[in-house]
N, CA, C, O and CB atoms as a CASP TS submission, in Angstrom:
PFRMAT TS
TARGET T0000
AUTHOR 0000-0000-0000
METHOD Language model
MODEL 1
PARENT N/A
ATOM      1  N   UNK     1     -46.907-233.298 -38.640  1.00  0.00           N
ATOM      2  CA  UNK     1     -47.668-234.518 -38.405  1.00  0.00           C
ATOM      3  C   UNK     1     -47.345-235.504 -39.519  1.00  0.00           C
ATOM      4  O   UNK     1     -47.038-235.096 -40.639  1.00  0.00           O
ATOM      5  CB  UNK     1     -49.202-234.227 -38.336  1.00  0.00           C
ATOM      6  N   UNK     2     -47.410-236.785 -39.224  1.00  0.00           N
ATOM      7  CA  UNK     2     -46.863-237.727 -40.041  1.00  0.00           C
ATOM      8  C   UNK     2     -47.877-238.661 -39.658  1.00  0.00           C
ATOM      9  O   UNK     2     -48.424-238.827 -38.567  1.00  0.00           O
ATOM     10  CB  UNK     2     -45.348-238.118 -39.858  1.00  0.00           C
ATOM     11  N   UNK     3     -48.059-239.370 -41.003  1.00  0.00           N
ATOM     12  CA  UNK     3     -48.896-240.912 -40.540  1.00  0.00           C
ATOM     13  C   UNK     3     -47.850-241.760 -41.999  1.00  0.00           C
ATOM     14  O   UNK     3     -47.513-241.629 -43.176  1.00  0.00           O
ATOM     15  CB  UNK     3     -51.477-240.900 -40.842  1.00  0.00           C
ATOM     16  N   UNK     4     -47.690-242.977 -40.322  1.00  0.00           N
ATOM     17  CA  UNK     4     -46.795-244.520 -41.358  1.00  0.00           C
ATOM     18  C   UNK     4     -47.635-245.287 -41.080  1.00  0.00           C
ATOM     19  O   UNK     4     -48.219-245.575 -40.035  1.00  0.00           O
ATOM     20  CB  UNK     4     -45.119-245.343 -40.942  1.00  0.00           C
ATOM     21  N   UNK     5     -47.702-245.820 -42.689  1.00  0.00           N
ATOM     22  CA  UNK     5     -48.455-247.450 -42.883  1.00  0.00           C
ATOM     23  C   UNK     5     -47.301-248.551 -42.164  1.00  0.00           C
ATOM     24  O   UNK     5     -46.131-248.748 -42.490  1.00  0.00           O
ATOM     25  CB  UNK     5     -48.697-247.966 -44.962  1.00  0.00           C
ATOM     26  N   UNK     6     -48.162-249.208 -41.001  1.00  0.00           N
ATOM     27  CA  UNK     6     -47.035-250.093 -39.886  1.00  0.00           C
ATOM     28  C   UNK     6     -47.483-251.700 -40.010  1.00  0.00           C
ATOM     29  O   UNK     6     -48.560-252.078 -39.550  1.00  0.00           O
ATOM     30  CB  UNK     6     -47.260-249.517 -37.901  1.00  0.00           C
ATOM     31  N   UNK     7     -46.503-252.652 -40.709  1.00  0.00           N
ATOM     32  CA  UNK     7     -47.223-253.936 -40.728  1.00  0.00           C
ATOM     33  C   UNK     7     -47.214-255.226 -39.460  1.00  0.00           C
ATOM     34  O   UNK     7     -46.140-255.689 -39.077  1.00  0.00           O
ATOM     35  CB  UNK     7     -46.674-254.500 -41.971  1.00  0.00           C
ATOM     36  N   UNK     8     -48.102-255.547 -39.084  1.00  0.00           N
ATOM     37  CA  UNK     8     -47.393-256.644 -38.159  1.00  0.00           C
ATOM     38  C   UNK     8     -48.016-256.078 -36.627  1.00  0.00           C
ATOM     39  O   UNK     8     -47.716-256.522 -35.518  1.00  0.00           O
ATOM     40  CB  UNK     8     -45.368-256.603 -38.298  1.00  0.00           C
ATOM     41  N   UNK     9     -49.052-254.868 -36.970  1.00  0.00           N
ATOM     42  CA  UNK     9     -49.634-254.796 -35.784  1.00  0.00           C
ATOM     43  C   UNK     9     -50.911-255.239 -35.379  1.00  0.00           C
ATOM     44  O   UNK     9     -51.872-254.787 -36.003  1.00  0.00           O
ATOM     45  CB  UNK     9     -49.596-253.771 -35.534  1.00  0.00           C
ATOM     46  N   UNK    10     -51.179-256.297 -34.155  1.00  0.00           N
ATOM     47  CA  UNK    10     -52.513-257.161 -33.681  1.00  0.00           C
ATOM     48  C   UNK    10     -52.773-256.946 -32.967  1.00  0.00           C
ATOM     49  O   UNK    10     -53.992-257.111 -33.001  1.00  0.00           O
ATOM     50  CB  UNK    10     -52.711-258.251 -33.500  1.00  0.00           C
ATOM     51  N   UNK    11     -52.325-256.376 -31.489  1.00  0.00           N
ATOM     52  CA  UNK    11     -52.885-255.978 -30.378  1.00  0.00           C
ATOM     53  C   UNK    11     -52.613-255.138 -29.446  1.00  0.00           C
ATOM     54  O   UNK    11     -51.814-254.305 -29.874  1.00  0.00           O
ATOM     55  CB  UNK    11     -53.023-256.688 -29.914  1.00  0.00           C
ATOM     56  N   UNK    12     -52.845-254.994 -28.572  1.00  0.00           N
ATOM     57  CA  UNK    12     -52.905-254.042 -27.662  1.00  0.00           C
ATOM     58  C   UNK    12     -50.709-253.961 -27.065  1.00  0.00           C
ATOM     59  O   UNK    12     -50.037-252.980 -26.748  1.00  0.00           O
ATOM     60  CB  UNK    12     -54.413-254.730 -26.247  1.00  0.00           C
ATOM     61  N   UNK    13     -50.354-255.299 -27.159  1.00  0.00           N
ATOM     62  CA  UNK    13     -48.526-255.223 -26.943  1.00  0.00           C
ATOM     63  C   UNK    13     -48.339-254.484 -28.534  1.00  0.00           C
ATOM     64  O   UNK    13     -47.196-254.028 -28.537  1.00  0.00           O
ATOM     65  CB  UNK    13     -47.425-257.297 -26.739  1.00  0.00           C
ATOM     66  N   UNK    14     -48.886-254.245 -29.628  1.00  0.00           N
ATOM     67  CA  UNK    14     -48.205-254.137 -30.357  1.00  0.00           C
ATOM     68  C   UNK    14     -48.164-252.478 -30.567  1.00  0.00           C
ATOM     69  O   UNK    14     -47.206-251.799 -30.937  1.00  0.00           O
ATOM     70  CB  UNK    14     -48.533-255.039 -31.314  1.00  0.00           C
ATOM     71  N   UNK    15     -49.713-251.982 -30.157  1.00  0.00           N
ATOM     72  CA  UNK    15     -49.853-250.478 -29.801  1.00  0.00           C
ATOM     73  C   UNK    15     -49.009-249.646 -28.919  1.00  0.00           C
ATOM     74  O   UNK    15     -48.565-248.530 -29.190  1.00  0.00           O
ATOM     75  CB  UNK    15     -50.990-250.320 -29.268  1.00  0.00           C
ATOM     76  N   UNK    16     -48.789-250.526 -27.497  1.00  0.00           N
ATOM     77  CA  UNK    16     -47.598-249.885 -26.740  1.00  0.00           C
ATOM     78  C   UNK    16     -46.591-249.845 -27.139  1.00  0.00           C
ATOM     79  O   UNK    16     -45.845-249.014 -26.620  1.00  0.00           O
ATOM     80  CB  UNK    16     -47.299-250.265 -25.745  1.00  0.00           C
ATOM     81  N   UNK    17     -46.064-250.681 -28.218  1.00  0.00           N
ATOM     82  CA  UNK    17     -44.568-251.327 -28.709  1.00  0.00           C
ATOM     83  C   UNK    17     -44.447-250.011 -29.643  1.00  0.00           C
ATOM     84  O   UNK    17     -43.513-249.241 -29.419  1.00  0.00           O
ATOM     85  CB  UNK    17     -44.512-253.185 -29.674  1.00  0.00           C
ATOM     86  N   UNK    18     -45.089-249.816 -30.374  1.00  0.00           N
ATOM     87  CA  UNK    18     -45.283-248.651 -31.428  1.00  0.00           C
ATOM     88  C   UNK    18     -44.955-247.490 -30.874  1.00  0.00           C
ATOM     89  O   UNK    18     -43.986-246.804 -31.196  1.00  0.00           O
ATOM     90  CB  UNK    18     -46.659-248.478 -31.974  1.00  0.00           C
ATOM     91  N   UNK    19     -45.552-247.308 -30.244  1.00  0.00           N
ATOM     92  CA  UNK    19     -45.934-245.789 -29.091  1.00  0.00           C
ATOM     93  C   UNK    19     -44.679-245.657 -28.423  1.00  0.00           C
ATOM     94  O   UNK    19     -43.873-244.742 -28.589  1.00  0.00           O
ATOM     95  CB  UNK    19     -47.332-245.991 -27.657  1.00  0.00           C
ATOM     96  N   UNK    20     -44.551-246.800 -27.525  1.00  0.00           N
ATOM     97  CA  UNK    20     -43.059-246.603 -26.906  1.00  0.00           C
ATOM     98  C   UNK    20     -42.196-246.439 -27.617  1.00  0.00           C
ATOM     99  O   UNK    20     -41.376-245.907 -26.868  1.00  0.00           O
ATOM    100  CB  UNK    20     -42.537-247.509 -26.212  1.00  0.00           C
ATOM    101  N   UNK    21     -41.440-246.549 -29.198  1.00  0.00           N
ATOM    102  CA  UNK    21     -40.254-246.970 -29.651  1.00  0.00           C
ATOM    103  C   UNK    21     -40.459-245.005 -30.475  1.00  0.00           C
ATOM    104  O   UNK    21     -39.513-244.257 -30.721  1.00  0.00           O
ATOM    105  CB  UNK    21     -40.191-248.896 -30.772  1.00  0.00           C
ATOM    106  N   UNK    22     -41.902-244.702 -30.696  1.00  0.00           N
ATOM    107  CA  UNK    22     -41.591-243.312 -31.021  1.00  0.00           C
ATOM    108  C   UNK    22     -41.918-242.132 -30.231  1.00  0.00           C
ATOM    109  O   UNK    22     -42.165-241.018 -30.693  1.00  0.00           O
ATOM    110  CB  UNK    22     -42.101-243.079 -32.112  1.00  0.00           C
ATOM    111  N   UNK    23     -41.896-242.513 -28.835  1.00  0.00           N
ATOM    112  CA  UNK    23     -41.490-241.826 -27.880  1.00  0.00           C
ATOM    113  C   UNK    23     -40.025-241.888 -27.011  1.00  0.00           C
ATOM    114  O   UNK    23     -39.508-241.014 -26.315  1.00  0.00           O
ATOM    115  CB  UNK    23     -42.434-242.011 -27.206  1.00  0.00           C
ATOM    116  N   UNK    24     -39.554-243.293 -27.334  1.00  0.00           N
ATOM    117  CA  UNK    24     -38.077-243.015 -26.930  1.00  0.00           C
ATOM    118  C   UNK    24     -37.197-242.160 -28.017  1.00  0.00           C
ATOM    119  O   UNK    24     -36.014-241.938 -27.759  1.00  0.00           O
ATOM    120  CB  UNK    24     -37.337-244.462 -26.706  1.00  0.00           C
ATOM    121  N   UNK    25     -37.809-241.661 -29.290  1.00  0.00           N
ATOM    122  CA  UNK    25     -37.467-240.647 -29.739  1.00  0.00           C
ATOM    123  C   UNK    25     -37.743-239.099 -29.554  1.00  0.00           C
ATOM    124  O   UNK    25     -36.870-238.242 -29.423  1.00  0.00           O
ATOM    125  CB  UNK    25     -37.638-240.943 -30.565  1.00  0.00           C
ATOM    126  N   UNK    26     -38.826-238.935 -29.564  1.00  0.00           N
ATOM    127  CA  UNK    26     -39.372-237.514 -28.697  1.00  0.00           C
ATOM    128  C   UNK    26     -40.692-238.323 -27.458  1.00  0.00           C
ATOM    129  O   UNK    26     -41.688-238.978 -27.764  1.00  0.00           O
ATOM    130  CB  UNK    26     -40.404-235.995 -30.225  1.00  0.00           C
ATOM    131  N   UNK    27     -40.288-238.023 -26.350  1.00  0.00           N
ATOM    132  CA  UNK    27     -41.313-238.464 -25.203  1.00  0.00           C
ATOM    133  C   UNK    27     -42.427-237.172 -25.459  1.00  0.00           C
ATOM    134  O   UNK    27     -43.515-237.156 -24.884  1.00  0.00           O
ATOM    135  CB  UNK    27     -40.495-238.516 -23.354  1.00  0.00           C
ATOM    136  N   UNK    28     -42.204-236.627 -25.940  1.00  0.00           N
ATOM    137  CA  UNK    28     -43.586-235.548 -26.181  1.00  0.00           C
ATOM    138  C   UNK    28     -44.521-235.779 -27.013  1.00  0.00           C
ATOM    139  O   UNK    28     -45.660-235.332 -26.878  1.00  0.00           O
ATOM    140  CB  UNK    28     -43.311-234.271 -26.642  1.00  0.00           C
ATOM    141  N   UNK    29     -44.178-236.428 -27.866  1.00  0.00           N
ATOM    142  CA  UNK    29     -44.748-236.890 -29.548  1.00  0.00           C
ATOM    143  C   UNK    29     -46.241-237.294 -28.995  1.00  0.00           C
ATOM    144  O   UNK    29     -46.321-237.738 -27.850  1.00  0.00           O
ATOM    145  CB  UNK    29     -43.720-238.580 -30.535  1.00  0.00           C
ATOM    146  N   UNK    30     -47.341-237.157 -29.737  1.00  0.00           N
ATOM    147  CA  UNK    30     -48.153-237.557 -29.592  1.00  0.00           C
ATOM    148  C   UNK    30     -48.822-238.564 -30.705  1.00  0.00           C
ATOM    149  O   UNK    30     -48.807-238.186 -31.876  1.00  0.00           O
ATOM    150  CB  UNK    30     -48.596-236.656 -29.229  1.00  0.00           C
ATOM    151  N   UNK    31     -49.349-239.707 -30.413  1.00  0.00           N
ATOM    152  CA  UNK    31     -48.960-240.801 -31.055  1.00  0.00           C
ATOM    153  C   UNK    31     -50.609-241.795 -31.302  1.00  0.00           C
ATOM    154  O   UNK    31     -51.141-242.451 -30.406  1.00  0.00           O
ATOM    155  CB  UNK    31     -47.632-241.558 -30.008  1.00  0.00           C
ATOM    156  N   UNK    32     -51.000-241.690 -32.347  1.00  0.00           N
ATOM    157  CA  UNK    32     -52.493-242.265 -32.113  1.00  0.00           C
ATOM    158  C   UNK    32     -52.486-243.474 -33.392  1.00  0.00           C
ATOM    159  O   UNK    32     -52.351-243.087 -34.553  1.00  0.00           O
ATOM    160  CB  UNK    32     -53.937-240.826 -32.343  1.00  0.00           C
ATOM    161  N   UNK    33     -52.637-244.925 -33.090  1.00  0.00           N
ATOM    162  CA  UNK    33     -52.828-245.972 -33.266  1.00  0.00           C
ATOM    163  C   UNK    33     -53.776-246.318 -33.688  1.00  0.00           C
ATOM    164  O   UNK    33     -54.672-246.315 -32.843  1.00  0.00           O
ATOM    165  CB  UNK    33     -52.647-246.430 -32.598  1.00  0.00           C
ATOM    166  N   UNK    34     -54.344-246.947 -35.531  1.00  0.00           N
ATOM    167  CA  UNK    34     -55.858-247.292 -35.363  1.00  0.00           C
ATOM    168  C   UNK    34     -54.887-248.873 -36.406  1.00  0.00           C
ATOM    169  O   UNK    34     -54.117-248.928 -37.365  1.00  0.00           O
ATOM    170  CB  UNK    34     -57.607-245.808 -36.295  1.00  0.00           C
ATOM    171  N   UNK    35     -55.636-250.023 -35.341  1.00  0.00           N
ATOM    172  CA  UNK    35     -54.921-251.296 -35.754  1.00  0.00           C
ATOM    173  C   UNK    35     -55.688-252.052 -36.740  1.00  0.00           C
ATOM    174  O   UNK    35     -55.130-252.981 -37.323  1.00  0.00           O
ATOM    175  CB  UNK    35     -54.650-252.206 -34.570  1.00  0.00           C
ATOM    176  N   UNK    36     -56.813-251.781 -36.974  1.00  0.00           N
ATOM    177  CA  UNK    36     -57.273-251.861 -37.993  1.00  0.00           C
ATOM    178  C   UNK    36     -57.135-251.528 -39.244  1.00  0.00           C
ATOM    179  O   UNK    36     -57.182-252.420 -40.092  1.00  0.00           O
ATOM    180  CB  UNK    36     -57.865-251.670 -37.813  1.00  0.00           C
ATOM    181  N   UNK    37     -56.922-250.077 -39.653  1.00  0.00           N
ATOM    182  CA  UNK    37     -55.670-250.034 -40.633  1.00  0.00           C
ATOM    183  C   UNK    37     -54.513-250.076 -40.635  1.00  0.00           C
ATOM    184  O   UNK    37     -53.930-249.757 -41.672  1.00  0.00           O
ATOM    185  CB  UNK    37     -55.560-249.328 -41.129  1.00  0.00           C
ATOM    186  N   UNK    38     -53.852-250.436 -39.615  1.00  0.00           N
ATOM    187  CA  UNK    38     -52.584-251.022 -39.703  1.00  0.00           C
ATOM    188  C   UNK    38     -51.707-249.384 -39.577  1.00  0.00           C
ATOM    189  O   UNK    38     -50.496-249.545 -39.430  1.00  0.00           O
ATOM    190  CB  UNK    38     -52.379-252.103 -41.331  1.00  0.00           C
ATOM    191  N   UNK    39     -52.049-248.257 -39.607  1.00  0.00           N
ATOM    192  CA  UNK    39     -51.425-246.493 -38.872  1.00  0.00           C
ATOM    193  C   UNK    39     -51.162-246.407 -37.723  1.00  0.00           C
ATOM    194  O   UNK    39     -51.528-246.954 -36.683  1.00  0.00           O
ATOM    195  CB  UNK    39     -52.357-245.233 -38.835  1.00  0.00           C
ATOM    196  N   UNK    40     -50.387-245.555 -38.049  1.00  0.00           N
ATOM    197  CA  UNK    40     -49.911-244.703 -37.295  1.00  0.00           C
ATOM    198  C   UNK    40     -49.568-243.033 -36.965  1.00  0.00           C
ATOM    199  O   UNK    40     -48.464-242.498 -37.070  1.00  0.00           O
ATOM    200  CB  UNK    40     -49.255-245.181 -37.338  1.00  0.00           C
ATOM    201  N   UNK    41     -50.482-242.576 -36.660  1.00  0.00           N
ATOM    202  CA  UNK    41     -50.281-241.041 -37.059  1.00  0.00           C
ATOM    203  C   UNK    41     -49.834-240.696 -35.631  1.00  0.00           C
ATOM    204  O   UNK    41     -50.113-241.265 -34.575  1.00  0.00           O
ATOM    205  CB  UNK    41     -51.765-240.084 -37.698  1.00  0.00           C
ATOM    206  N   UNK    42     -48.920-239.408 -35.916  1.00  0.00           N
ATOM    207  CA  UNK    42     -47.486-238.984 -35.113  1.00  0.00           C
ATOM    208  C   UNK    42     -47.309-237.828 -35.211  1.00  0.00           C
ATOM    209  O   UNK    42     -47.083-237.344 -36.320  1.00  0.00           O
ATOM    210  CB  UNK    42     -46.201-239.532 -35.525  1.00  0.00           C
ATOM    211  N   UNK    43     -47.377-236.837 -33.766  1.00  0.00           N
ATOM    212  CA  UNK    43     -47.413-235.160 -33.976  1.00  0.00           C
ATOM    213  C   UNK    43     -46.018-235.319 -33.475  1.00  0.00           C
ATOM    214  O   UNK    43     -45.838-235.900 -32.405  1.00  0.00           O
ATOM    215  CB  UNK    43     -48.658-233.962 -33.006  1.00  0.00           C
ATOM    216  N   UNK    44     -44.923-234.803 -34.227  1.00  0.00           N
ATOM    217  CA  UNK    44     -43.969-234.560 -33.361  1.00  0.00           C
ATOM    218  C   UNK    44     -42.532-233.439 -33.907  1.00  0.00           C
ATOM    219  O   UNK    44     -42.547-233.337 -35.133  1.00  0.00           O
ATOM    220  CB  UNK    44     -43.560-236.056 -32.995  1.00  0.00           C
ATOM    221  N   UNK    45     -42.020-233.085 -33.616  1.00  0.00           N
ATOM    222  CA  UNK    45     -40.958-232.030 -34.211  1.00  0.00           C
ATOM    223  C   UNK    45     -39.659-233.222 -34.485  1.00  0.00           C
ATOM    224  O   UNK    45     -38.677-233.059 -35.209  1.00  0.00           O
ATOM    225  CB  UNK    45     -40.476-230.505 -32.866  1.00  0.00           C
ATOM    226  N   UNK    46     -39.920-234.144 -33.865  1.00  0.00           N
ATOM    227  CA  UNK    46     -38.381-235.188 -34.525  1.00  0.00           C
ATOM    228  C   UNK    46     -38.102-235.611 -35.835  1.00  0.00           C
ATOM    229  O   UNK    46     -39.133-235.629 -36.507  1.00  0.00           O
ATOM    230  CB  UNK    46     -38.291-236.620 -33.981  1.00  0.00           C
ATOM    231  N   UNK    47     -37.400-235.854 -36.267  1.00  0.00           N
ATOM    232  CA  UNK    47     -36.977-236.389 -37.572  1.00  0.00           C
ATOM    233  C   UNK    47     -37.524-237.709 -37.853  1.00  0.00           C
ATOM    234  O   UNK    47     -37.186-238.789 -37.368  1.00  0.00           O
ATOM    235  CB  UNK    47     -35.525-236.463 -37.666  1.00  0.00           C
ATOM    236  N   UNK    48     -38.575-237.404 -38.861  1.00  0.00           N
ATOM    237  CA  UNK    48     -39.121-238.834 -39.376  1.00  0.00           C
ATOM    238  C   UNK    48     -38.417-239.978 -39.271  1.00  0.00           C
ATOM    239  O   UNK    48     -38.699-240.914 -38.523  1.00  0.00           O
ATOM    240  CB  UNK    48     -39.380-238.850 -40.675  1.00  0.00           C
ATOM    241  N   UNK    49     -37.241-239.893 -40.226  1.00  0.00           N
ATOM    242  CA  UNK    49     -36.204-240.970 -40.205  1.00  0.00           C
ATOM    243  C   UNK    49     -35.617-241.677 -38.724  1.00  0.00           C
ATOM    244  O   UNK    49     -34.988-242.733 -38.661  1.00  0.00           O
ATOM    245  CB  UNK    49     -35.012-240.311 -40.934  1.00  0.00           C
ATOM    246  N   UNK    50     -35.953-240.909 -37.713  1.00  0.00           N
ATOM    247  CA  UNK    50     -35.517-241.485 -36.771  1.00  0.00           C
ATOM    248  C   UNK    50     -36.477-241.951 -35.861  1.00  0.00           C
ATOM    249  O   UNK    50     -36.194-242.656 -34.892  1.00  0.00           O
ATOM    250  CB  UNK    50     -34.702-240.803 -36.287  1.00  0.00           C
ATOM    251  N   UNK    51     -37.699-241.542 -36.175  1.00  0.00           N
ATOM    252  CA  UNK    51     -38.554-242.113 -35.567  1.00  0.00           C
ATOM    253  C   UNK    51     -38.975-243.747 -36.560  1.00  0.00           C
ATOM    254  O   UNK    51     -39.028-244.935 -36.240  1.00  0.00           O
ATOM    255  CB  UNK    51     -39.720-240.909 -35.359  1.00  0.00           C
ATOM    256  N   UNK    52     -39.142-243.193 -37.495  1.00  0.00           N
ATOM    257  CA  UNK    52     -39.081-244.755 -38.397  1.00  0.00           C
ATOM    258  C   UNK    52     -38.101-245.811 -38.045  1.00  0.00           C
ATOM    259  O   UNK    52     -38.468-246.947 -37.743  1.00  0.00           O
ATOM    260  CB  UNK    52     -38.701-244.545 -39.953  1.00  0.00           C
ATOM    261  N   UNK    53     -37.040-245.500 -38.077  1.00  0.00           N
ATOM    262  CA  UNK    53     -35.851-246.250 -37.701  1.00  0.00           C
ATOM    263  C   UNK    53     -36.565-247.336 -35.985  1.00  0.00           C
ATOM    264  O   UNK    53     -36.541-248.558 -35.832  1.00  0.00           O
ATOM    265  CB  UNK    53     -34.277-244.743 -37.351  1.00  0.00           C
ATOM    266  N   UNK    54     -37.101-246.257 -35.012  1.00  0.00           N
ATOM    267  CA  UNK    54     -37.060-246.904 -34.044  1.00  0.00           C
ATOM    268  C   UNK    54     -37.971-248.105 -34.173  1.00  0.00           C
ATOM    269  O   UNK    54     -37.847-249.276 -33.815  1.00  0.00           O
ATOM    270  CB  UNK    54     -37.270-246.110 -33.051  1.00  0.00           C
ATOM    271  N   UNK    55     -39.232-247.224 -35.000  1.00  0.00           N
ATOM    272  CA  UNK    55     -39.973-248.242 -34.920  1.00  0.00           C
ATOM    273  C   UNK    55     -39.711-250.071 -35.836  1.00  0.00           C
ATOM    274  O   UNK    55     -40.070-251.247 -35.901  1.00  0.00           O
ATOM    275  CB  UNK    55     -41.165-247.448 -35.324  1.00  0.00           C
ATOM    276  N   UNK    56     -39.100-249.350 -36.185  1.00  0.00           N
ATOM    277  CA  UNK    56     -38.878-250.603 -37.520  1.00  0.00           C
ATOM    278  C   UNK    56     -37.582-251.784 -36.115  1.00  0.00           C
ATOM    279  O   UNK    56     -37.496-253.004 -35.977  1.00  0.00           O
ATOM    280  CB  UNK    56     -37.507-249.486 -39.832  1.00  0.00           C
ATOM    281  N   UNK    57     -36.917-250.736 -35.458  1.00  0.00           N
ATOM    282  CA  UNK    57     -35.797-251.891 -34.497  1.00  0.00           C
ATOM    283  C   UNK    57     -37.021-252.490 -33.484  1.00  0.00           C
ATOM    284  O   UNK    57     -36.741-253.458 -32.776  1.00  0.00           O
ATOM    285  CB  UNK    57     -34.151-250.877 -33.284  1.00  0.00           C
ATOM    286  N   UNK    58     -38.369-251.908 -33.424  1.00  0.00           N
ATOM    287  CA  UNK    58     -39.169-252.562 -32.712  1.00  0.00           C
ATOM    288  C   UNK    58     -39.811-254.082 -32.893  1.00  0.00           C
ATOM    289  O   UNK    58     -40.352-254.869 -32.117  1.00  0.00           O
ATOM    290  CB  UNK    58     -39.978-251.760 -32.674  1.00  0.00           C
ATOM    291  N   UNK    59     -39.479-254.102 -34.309  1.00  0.00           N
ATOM    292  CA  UNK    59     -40.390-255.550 -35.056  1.00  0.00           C
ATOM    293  C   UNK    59     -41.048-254.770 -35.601  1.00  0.00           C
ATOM    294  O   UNK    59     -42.076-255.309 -35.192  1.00  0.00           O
ATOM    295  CB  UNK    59     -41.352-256.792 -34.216  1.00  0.00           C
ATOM    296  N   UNK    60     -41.477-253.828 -36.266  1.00  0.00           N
ATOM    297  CA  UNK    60     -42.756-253.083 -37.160  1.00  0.00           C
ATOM    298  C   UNK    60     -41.932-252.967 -38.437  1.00  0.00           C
ATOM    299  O   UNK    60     -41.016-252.154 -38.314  1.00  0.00           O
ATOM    300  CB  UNK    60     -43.435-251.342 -36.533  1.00  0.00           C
ATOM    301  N   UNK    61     -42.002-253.518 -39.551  1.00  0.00           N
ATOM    302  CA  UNK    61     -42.004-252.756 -41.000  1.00  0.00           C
ATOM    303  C   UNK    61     -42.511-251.488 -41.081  1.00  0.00           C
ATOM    304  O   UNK    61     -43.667-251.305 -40.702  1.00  0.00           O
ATOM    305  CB  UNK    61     -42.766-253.436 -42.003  1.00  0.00           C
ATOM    306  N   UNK    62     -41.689-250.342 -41.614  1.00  0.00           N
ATOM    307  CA  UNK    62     -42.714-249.185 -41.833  1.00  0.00           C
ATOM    308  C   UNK    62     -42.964-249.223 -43.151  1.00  0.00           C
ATOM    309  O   UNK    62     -42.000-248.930 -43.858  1.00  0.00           O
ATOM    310  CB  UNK    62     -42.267-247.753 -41.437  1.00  0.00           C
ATOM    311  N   UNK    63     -44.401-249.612 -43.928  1.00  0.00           N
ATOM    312  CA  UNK    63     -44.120-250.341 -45.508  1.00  0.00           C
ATOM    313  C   UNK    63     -44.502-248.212 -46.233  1.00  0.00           C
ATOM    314  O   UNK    63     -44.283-247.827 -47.382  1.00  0.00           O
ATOM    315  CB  UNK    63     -46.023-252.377 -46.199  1.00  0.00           C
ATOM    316  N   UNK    64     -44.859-247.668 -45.503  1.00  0.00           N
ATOM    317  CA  UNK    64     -45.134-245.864 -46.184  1.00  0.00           C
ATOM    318  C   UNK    64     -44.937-245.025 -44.972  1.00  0.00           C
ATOM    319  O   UNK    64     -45.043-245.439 -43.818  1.00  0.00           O
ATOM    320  CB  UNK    64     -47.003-245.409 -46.884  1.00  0.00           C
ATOM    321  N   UNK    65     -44.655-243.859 -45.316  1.00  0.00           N
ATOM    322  CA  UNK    65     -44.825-242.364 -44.321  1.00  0.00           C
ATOM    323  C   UNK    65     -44.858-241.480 -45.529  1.00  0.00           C
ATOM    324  O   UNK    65     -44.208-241.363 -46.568  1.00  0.00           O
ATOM    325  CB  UNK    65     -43.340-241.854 -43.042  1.00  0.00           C
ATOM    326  N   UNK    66     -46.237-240.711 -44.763  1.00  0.00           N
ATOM    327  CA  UNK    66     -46.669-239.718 -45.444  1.00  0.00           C
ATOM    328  C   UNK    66     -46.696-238.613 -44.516  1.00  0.00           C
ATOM    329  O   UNK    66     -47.294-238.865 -43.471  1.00  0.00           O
ATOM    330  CB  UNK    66     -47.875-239.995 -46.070  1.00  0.00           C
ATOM    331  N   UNK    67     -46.239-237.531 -44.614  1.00  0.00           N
ATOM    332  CA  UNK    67     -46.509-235.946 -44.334  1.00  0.00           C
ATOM    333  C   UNK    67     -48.164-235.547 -44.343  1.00  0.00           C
ATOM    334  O   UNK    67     -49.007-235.819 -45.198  1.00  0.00           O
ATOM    335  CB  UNK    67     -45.694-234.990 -45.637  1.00  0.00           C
ATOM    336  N   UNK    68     -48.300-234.844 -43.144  1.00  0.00           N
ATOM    337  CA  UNK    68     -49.853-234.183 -43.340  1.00  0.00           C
ATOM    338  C   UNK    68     -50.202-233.228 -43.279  1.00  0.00           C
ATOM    339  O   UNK    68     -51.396-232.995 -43.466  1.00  0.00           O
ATOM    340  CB  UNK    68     -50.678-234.419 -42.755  1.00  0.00           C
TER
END
């Protein structure tokens, strides 16, 4: 499990945008959004780095990722 500090997220396009870009890395991942702190926490067996990567080609800065 992983949670990234994600900047640049406001609404409900920006939750799907998130979600989608680290599920076109693992579609299994399970993926929970609180936009108020600006997280992202992420159950998934994929490689951080590549899930970061997607999200960041999404428009998201990933400004931290932490291990949990």
């Amino acid at each position: 499990m992983y949670e990234l500090q994600v900047e640049g997220m406001s609404c409900n396009h920006c939750i799907n945008a998130v979600t989608q870009a680290v599920q076109d890395v693992d579609p299994t991942a399970k993926v929970n959004v609180v936009l108020a702190e600006q997280k992202v926490s992420i159950s998934s067996e994929a490689d951080i780095e590549r899930i970061k990567s997607s999200v960041e080609e999404a428009g998201y800065p990933v400004l931290r990722t932490t291990a949990c």
